[in-house]
C-alpha positions as a printed Julia matrix, in Angstrom:
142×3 Matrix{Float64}:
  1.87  -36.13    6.36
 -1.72  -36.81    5.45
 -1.32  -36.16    1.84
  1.81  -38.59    1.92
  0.01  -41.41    3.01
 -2.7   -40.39    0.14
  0.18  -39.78   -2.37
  1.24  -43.47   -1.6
 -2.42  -44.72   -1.66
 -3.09  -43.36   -4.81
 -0.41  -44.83   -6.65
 -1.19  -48.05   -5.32
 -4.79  -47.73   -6.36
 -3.92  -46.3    -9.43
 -1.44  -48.95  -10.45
 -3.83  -51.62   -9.19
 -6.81  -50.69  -10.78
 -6.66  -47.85  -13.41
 -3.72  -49.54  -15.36
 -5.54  -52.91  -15.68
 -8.63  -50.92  -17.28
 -6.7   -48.76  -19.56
 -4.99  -52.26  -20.52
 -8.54  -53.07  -21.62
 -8.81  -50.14  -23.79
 -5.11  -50.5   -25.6
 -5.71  -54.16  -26.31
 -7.88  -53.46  -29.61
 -5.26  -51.76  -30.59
 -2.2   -53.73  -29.94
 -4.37  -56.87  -31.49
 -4.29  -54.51  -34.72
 -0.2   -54.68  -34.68
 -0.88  -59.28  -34.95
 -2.12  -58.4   -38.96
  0.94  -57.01  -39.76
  3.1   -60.19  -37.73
  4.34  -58.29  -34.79
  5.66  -60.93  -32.5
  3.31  -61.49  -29.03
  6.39  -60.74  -27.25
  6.94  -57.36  -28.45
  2.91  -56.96  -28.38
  2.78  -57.56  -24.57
  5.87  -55.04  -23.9
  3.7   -52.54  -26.11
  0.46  -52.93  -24.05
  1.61  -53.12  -20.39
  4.37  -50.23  -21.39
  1.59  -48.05  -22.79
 -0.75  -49.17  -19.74
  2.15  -48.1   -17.23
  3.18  -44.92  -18.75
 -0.53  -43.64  -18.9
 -1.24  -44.64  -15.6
  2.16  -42.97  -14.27
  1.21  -39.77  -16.43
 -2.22  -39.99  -15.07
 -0.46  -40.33  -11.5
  1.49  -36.91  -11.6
 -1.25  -35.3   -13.12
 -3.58  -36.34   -9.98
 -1.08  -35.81   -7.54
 -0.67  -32.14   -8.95
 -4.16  -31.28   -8.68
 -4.33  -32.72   -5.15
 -1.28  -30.96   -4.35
  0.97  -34.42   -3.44
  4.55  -34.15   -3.45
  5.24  -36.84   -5.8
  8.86  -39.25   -4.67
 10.64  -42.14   -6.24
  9.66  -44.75   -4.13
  5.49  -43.84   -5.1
  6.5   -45.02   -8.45
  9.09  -47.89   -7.25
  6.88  -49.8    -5.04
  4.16  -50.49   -7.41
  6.97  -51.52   -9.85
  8.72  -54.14   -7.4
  4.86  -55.36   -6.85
  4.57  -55.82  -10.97
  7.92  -57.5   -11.31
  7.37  -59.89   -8.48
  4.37  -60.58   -9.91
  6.1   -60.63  -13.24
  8.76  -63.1   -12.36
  5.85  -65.11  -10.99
  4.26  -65.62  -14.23
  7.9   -66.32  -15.85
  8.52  -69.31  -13.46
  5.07  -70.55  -14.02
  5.21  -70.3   -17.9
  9.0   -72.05  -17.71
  7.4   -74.56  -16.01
  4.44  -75.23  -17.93
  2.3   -74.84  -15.06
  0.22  -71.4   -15.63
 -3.75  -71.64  -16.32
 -2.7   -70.88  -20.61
 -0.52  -74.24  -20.03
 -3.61  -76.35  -18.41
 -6.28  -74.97  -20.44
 -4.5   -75.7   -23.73
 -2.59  -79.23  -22.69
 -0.48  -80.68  -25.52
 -1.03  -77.51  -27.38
  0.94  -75.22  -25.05
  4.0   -73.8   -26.6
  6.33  -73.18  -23.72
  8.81  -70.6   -25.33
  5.81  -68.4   -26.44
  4.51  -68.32  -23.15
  8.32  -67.01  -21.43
  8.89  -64.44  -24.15
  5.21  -63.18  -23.43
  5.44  -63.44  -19.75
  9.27  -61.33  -20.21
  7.4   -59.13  -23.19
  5.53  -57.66  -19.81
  7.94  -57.4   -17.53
  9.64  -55.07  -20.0
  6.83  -53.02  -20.73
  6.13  -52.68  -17.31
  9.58  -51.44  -16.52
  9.91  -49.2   -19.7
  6.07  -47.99  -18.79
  7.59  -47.01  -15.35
 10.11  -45.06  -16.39
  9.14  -43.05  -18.93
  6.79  -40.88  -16.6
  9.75  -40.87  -13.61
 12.31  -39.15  -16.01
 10.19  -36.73  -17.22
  9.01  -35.51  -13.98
 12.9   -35.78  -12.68
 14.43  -35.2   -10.2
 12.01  -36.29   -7.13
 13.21  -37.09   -3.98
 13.55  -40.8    -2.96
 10.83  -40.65    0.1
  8.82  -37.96    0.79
């Protein structure tokens, strides 16, 4: 039971923290992909799918040295968390009211900012998945 709780911990923590740093570390390069005209849309669902899938690799491996029973919903929570989040960002991009749209004023380019903000939410999803089908099948709750 005790490792459960820690199993669900981690991958909160890990999901929270670790993928936000390793975002830090892709982002060089992912900028490298804007020399050769690679849309921002397709650059976001590159970074935050590579962020997600390392972080979900990094996950498993973890949970196997700790000796966690890895289940669906460790991976599925975090995921409803980013899309929320996700769709958050999409509303305020669609309505020109996210901090890029006040900083930048009459310069804002609203349909950059929504395939950017939906450029995430795939890579998040895509960057989710990945590691769950590879370590299929898991049970839904442990």
């Amino acid at each position: 039971m005790l490792l459960t709780i820690l199993g669900y911990v981690l991958a909160f923590l890990m999901f929270a923290w670790l993928a936000p740093l390793l975002g830090v570390l892709v982002t060089p390069l992912v900028m490298m992909l804007a020399r050769i005209s690679v849309p921002a849309s397709v650059r976001a669902a590159l970074m935050t799918a590579t962020t997600a899938c390392a972080t979900g690799f990094i996950l498993i491996g973890v949970a196997a040295l700790i000796g966690i029973q890895l289940a669906y919903l460790m991976f599925l929570l975090p995921l409803y968390l980013l899309m929320k989040n996700d769709l958050v960002r999409i509303s305020h991009a669609k309505r020109g009211v996210s901090r890029t749209a006040l900083e930048l004023g009459d310069n804002y380019d609203k349909d950059l900012a929504v395939r950017t903000e939906f450029g995430y939410m795939v890579g998040d999803v895509v960057g989710m998945a990945i590691p769950v089908f590879v370590v299929s099948p898991l049970p839904l709750v442990y």
